[in-house]
C-alpha positions in Angstrom: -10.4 -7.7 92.9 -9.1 -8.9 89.6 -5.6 -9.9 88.3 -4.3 -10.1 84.3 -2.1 -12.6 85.5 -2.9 -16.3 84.7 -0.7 -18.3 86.4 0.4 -17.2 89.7 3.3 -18.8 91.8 3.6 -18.1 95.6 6.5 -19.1 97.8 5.4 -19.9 101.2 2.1 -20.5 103.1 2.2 -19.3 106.5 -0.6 -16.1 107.8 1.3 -14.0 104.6 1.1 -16.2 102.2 -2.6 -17.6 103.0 -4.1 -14.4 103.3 -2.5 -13.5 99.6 -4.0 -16.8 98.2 -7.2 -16.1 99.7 -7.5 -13.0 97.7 -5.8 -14.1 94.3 -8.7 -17.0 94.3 -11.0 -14.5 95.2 -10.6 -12.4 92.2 -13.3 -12.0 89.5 -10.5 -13.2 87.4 -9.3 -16.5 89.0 -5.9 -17.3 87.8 -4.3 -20.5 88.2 -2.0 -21.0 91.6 1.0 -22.5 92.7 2.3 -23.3 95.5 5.6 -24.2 96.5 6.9 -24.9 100.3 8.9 -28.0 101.7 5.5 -29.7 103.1 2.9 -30.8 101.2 -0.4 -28.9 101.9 -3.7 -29.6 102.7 -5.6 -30.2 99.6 -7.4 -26.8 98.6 -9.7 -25.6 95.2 -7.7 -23.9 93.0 -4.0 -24.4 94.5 -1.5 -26.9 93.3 1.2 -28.1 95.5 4.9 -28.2 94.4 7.8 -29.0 96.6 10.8 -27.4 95.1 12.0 -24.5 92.6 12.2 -26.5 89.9 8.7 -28.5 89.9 7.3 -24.2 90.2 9.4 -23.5 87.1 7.6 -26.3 85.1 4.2 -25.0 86.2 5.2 -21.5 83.9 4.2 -19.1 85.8 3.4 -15.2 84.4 4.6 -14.4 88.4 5.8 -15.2 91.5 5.3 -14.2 94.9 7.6 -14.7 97.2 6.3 -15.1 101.5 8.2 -17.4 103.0 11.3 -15.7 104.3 15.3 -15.2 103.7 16.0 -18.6 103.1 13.4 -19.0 100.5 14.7 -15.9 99.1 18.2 -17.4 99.0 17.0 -21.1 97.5 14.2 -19.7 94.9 14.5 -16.1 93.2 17.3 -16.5 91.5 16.4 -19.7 89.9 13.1 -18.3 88.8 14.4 -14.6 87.8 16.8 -16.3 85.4 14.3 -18.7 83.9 12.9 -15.0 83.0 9.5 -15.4 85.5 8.8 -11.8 87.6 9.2 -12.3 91.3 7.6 -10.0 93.8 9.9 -9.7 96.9 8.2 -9.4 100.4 11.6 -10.5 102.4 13.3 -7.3 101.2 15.4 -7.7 104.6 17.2 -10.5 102.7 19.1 -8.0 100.1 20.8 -7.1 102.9 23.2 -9.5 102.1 25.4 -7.9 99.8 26.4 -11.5 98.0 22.7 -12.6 97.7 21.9 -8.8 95.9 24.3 -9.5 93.5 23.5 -13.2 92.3 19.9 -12.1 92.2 20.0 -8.7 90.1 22.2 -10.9 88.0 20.2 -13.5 87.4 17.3 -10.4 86.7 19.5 -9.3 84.0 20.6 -12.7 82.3 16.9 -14.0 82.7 15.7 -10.3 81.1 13.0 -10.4 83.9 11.9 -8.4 87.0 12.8 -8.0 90.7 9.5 -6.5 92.4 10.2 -4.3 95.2 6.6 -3.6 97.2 6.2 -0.3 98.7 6.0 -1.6 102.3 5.2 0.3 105.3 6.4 4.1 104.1 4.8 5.8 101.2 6.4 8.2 98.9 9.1 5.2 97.4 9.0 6.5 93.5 10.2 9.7 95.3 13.1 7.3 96.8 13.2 6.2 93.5 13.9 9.1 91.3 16.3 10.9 93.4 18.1 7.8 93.6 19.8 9.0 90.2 21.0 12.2 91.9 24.7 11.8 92.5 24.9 14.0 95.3 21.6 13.2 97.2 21.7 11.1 100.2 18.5 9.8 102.4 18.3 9.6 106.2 15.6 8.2 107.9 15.1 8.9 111.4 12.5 6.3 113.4 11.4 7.0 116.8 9.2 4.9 119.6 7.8 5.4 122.8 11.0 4.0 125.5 8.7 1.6 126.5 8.6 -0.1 123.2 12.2 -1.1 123.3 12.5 -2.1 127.5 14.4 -5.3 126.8 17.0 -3.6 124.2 17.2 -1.1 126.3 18.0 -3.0 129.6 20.4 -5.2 126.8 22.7 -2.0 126.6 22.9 -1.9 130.5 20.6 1.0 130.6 18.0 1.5 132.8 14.5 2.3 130.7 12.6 4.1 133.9 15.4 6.3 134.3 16.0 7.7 130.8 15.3 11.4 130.7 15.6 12.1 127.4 16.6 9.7 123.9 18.6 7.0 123.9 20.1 6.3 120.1 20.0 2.6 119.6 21.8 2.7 116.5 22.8 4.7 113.9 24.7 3.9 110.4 23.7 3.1 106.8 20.3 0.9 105.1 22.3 -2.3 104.7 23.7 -2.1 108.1 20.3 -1.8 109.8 19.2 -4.3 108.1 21.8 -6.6 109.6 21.2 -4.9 113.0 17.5 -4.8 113.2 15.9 -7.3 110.7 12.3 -7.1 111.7 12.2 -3.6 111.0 14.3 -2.2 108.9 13.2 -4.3 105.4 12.1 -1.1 104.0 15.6 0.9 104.4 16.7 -1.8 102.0 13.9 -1.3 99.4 14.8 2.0 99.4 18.4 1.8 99.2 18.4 -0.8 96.3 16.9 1.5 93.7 19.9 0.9 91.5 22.7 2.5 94.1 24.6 1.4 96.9 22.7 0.9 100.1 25.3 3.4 101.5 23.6 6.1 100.4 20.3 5.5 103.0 20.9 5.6 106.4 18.5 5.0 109.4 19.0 6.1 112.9 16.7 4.3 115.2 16.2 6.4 119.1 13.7 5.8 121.8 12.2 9.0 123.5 
């Protein structure tokens, strides 16, 4: 593995983000990383420790990675975005909020930097991204499990799982609303519906057969 980048920022240091640093220092390439989260922690070679936004910002970065969750979504990219530093989003699920989209592409476009959107879980997202520009083109994605995946929601909706003969539709309605229904699951649906339209224009059906 090797990386262009020299300095490299990462928000959060639970299994995602160890496992990232672990393979950024391993690189033939080392670059130099930074660490931010509210805790200091333990003392490692090749990591600094910074405890807020503005201590990373000083540090330069040529990137950021953000793992740490919503809230360090909501407290850190914008800052960095409009400082003009590249931030890789893995808590897509967060853009579901319509107010925190908007203060962060905002701050992409006043710091001239970029918003990184990783593929996730479903291939074929430049395809998501190109017909995005199609005004009469609208995506549905259909996700199905076994009943016995979803017992407990299931049994929540005053159904009974062991009787179901055939699906039960747990939800249906757009990207941005899944997202808000299902957060653990539907992170994708909103990297696919924020390719420069309105998550409106995705919708996700979730059933259990």
């Amino acid at each position: 593995m090797s990386t262009r980048a020299r300095r490299i920022g990462l928000v959060g240091f639970g299994a995602i983000g160890r496992d990232v640093a672990a393979r950024l220092l391993s690189a033939s390439d080392t670059p130099h990383l930074t660490v931010l989260t509210r805790q200091p922690i333990p003392a490692s070679p090749g990591i600094d420790w910074v405890g807020n936004v503005s201590e990373l910002i000083q540090k330069a970065p040529d990137i950021v990675i953000e793992a740490a969750g919503h809230a360090a979504v909501r407290e850190c990219v914008a800052p960095l975005l409009e400082d003009g530093i590249p931030v890789v989003l893995t808590s897509v699920g967060a853009l579901a909020d319509s107010a925190l989209e908007a203060r962060v592409r905002d701050a992409e476009r006043r710091g001239r930097s970029s918003l990184i959107l990783p593929g996730g879980a479903i291939a074929g997202t430049d395809y998501f991204r190109s017909v995005a520009q199609l005004p009469d083109v609208a995506a549905l994605y259909c996700s199905r499990k076994p009943i016995a995946a979803w017992r407990q929601e299931i049994a929540a909706l005053g159904l009974d799982p062991d009787a179901a003969t055939s699906e039960i539709v747990r939800f249906e309605g757009t990207a941005r609303e899944a997202c808000a229904y299902r957060k653990s699951s539907s992170s994708i649906l909103v990297m696919q519906s924020t390719q420069d339209r309105p998550a409106q224009n995705a919708s996700r059906r979730l059933g259990g057969t």
